[in-house]
C-alpha positions in Angstrom: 26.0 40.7 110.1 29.2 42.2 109.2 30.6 45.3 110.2 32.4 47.2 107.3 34.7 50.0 108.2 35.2 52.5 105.0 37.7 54.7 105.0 37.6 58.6 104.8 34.1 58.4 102.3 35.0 62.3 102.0 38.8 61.3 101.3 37.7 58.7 98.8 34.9 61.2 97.0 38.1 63.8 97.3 40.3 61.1 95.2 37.7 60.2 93.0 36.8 64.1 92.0 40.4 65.0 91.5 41.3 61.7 89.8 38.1 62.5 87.3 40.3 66.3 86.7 37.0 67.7 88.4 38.0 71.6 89.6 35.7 71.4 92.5 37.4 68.6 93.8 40.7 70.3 93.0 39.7 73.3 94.6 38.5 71.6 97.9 41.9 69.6 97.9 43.8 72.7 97.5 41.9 74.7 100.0 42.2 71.5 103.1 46.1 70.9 102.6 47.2 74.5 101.1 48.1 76.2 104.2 50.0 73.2 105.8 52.2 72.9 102.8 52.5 76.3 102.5 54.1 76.5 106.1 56.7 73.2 104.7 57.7 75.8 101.5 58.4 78.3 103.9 60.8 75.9 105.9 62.6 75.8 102.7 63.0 79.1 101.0 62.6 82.3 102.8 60.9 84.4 100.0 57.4 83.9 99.9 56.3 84.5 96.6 59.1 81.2 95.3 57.1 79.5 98.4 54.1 80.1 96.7 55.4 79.1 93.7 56.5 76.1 95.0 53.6 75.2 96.6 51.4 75.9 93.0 53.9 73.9 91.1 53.4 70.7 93.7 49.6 71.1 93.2 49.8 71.2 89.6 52.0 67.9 90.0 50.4 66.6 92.7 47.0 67.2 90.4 48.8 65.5 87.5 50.1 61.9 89.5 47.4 61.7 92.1 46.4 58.2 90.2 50.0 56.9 91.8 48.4 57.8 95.4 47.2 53.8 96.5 45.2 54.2 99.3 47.6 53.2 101.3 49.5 55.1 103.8 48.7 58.9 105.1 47.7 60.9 101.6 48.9 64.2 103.5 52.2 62.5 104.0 52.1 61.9 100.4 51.1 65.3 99.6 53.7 66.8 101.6 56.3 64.3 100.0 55.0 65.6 96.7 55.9 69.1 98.0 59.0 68.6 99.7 60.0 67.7 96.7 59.0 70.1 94.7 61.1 72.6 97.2 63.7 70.5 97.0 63.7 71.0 93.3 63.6 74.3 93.5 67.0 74.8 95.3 68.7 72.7 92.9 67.2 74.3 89.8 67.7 77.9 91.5 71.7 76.9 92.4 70.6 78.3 96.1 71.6 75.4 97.9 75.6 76.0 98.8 77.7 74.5 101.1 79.6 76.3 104.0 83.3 74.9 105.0 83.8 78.0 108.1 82.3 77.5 111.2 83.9 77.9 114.6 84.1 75.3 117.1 80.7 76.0 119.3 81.4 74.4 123.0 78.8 77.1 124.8 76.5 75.6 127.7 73.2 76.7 127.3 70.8 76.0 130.3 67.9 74.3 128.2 65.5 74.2 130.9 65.3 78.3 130.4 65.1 78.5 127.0 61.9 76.3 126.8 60.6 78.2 129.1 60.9 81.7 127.1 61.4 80.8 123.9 58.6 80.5 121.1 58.5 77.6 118.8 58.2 81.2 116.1 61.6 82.3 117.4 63.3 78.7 117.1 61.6 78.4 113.8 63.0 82.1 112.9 66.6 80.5 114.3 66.3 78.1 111.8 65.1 80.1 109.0 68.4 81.8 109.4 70.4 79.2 108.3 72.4 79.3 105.2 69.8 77.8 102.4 72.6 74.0 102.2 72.5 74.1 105.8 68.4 74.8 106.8 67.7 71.9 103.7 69.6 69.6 105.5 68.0 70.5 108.8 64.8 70.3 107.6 64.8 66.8 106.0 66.6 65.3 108.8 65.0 66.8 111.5 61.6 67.9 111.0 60.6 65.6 108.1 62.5 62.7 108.9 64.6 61.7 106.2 67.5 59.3 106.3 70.8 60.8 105.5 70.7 58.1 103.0 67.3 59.4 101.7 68.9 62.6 101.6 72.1 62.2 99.7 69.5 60.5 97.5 67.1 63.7 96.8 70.0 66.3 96.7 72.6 64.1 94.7 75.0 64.9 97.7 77.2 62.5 100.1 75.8 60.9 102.8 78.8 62.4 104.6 78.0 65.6 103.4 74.7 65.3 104.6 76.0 64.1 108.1 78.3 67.3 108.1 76.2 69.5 106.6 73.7 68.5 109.8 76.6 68.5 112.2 77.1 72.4 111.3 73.6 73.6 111.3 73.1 72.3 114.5 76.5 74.1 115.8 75.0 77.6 114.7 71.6 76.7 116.2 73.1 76.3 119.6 75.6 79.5 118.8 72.1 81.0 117.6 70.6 79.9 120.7 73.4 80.8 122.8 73.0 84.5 121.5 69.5 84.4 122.5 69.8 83.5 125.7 72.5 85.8 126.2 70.0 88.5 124.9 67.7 87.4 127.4 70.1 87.6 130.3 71.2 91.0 129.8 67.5 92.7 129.1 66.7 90.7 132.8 70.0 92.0 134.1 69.3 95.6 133.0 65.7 95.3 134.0 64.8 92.4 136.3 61.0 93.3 136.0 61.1 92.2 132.1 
């Protein structure tokens, strides 16, 4: 007797139905991985309706080459490949993505230990969503999706130095960024230690 071990049957049906261009497969793919890849637009552009059209446009492509999708691997890491893409893209086409050459030297000691404590992961994402739009790109593929600066120089037709520098400064305004909030912190404790 052998024992057979199928992958996701739902994944598979899911493949099959939007392979076949059936909309009720479409609309069930879109409805399980919308949200998440909405969130991933939103790490790249701030306005939420070019989100939104980023995320439509990376259904409509991911709709249009989900026959490249092999089976093998994560399919929601190649759907939100497909969309980081697609944001990527978008900056280029949109000429938002600039470089900054300014930044002071940050040499501030921030007591971590305190700042995990009372800080959100919204308010270290709304830290980062500050960024200028070069510097949070570069951010975001490197630190929270993982890329290679190689990889990246690749997808933004940019330097691998550039890329290294371009990280170097966006983490030098987080910690000014974060040294600014824990400042904040300090004083509304200091005015009023029951806060």
């Amino acid at each position: 007797m052998k024992l057979r071990i199928h992958k996701s049957s739902q994944r598979d049906k899911l493949l099959e139905g939007c392979q076949k261009r059936e909309p009720r497969a479409q609309k069930a793919l879109y409805e399980k991985f919308a949200p998440a890849m909405f969130a991933i637009c939103l790490r790249y552009v701030k306005d939420r309706d070019s989100a939104e059209d980023i995320l439509i446009t990376g259904f409509t492509r991911i709709f249009e080459k989900i026959d490249q999708f092999q089976g093998e691997g994560s399919f929601e890491g190649w759907i939100r490949r497909v969309i980081v893409n697609e944001a990527l893209g978008f900056i280029r086409k949109n000429k938002n993505m600039y470089l900054e050459v300014d930044l002071e030297s940050v040499s501030y000691q921030l007591d971590y230990d305190h700042l995990e404590k009372v800080m959100n992961e919204d308010a270290l994402l709304s830290l980062i969503d500050g960024l200028s739009p070069g510097y949070k790109t570069i951010f975001n593929l490197y630190a929270i999706e993982g890329y290679s600066h190689q990889e990246i120089s690749e997808m933004l037709g940019i330097s691998v130095n550039t890329s290294k520098s371009q990280l170097s400064r966006a983490r030098q305004l987080l910690q000014k960024n974060l040294k600014q909030y824990q400042d904040q912190l300090e004083k509304i404790n200091y005015e009023d230690p029951k806060a």
